[in-house]
KOLMIMI-319368 format. One record per residue: residue in three letters; x, z, y of N, C-alpha, C in turn; residue number from 1. Coordinates in Angstrom, 1 decimal, padded with zeros to 4 digits. Layout:
<sites>
> rest, n.x, n.z, n.y, ca.x, ca.z, ca.y, c.x, c.z, c.y, nr
> ALA, X, Z, Y, X, Z, Y, X, Z, Y, NUM
...
</sites>
This chain:
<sites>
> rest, n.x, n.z, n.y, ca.x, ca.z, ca.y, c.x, c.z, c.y, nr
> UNK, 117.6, 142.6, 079.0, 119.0, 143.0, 079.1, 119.0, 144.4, 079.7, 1
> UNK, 120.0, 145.3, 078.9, 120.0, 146.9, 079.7, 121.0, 146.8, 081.4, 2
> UNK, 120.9, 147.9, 081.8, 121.2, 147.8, 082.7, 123.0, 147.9, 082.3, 3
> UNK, 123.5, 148.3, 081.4, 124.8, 148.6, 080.7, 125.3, 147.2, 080.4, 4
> UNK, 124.5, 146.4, 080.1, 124.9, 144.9, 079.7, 125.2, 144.0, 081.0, 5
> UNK, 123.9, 144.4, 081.9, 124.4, 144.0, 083.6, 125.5, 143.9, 083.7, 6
> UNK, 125.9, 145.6, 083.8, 127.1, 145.8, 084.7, 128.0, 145.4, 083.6, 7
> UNK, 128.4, 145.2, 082.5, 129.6, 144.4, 081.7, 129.5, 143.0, 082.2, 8
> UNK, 128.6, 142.5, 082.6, 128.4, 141.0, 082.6, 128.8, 140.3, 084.2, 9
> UNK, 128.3, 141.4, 084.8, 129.5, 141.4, 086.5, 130.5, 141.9, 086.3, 10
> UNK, 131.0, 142.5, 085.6, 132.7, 143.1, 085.7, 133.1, 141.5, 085.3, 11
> UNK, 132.8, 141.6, 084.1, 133.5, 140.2, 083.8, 133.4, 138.9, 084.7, 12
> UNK, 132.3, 138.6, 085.2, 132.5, 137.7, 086.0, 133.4, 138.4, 087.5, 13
> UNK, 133.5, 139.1, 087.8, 134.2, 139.3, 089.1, 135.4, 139.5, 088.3, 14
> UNK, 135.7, 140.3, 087.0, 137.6, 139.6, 086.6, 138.1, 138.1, 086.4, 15
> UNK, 136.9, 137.3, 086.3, 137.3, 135.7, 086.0, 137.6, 135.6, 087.3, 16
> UNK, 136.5, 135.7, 088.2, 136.9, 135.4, 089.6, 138.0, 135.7, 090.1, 17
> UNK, 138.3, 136.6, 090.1, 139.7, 137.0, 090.4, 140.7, 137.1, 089.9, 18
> UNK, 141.0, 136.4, 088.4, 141.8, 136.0, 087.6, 141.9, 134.6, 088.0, 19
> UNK, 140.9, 133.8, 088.3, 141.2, 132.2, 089.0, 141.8, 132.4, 090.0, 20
> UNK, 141.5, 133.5, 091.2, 141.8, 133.2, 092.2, 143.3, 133.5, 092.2, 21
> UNK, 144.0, 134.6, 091.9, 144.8, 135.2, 091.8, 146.1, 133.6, 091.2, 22
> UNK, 145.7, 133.4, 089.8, 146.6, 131.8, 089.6, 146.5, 131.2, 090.4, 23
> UNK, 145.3, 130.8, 090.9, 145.6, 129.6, 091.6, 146.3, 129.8, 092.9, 24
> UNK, 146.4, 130.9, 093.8, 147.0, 131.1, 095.0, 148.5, 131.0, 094.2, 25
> UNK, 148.9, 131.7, 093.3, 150.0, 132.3, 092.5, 150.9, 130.6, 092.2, 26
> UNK, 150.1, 129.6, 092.1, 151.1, 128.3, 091.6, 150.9, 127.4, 092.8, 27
> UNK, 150.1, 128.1, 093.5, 150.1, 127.2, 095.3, 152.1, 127.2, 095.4, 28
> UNK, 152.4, 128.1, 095.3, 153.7, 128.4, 095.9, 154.8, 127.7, 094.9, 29
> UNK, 154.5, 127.4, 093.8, 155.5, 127.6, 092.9, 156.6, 126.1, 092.8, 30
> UNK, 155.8, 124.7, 093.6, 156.6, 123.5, 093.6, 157.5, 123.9, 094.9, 31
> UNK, 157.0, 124.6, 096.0, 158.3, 125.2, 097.1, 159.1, 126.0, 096.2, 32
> UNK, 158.9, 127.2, 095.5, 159.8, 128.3, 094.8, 161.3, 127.2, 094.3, 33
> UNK, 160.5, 126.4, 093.5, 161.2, 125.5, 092.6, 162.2, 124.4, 093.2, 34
> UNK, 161.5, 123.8, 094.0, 162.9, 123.2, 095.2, 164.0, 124.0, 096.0, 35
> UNK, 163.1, 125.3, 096.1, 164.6, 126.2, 097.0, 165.4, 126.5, 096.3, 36
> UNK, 164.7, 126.6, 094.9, 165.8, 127.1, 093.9, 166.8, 126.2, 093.5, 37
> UNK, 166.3, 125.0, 093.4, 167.0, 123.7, 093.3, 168.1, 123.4, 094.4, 38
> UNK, 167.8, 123.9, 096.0, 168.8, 123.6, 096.6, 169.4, 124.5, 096.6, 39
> UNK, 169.3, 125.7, 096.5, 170.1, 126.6, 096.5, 171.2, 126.0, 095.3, 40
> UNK, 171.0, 126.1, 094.4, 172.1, 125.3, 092.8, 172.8, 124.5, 093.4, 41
> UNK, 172.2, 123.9, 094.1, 173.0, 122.2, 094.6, 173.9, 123.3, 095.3, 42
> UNK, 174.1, 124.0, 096.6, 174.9, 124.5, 097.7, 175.9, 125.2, 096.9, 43
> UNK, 175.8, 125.7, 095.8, 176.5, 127.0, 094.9, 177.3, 126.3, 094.2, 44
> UNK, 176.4, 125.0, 093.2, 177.7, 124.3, 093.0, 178.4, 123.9, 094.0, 45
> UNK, 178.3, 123.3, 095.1, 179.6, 122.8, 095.8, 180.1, 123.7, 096.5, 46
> UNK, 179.8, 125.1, 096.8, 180.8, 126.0, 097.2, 181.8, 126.7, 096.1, 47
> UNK, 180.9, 126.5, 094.8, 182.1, 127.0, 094.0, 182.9, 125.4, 093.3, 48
> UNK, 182.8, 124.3, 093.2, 183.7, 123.5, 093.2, 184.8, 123.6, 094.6, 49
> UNK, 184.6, 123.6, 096.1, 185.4, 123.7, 096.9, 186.2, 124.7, 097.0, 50
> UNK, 186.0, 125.3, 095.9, 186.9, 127.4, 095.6, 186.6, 127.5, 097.3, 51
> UNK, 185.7, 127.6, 098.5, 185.6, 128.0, 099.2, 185.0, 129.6, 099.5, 52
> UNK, 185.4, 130.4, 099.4, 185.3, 131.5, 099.1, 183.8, 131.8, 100.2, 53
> UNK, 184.4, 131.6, 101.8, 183.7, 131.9, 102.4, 181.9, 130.6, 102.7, 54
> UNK, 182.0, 129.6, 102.0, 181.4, 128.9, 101.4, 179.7, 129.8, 100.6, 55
> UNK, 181.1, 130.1, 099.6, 180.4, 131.0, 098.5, 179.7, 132.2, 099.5, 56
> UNK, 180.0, 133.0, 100.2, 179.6, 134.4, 100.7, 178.7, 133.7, 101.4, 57
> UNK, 178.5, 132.8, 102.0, 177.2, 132.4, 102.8, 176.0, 132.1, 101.7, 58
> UNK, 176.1, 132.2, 100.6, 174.9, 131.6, 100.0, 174.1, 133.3, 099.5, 59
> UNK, 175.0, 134.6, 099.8, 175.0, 135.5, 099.4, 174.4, 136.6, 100.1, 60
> UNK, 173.3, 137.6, 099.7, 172.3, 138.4, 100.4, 173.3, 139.5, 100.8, 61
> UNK, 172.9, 140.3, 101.6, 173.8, 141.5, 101.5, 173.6, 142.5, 101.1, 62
> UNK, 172.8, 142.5, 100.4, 172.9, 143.2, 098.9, 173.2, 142.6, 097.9, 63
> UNK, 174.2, 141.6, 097.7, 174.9, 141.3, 096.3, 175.0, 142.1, 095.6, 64
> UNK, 175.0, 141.5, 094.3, 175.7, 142.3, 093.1, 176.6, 141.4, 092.3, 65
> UNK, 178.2, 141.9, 091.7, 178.8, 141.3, 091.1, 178.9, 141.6, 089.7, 66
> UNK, 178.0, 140.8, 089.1, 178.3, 140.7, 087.4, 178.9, 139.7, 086.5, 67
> UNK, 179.8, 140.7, 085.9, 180.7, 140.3, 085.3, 180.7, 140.9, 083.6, 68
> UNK, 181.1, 140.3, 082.7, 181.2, 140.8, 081.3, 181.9, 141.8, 081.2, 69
> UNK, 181.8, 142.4, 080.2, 182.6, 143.5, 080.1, 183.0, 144.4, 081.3, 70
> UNK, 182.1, 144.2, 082.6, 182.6, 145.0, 084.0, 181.5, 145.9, 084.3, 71
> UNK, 181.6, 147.2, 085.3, 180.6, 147.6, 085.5, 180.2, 146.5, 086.6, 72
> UNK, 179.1, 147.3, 087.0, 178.3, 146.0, 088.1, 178.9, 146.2, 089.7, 73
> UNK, 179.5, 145.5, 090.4, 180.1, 145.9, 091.4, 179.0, 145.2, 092.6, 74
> UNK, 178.9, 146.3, 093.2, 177.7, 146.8, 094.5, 178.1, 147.0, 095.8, 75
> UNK, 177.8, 146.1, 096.8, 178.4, 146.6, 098.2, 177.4, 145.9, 098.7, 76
> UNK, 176.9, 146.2, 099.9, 176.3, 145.5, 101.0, 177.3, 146.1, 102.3, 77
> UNK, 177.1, 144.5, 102.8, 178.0, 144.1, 104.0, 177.0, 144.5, 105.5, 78
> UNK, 176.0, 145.1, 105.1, 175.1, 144.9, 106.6, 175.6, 146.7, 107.0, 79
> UNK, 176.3, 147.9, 106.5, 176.5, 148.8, 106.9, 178.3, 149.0, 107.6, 80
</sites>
C-alpha cells in the first residue's frame, strides 16, 4: 500500500468517525426538540382559541416577526 493510499484510508476513516459521531450526538436531542415543540402547539392553540392576546405575547420571543400574506414582514422587539 503507498503511502497516498494510507493517508486516503485515514481521512476516510476519521470522516466516518466523525460523521457517526456528529448524528449520533445530533438525534440525542431530537425526542426533547420534538416534545417542546409539541408543547409549545398545545399553549398556542389555546392562547389563540381564548383570543387572549396577552396569552398569545407570552408564547412570543422578543424578536418576533409578524407574517402575514400579502404584508411586508412586521419587525419589532420589545426588549429596547
Amino acid at each position: 500500500m503507498t503511502q497516498r493510499s494510507l493517508v486516503l484510508v485515514a481521512c476516510a476513516v476519521v470522516a466516518l468517525t466523525l460523521g457517526a459521531f456528529v448524528a449520533a450526538s445530533a438525534s440525542d436531542t431530537h425526542p426533547q426538540d420534538m416534545a417542546a415543540v409539541k408543547v409549545l402547539h398545545r399553549k398556542d392553540i389555546a392562547a389563540t382559541l381564548s383570543a387572549d392576546p396577552a396569552a398569545l405575547a407570552e408564547l412570543w420571543t422578543d424578536d418576533a416577526v409578524r407574517l402575514e400574506q400579502g404584508r411586508d414582514a412586521d419587525m419589532w422587539n420589545t426588549s429596547e
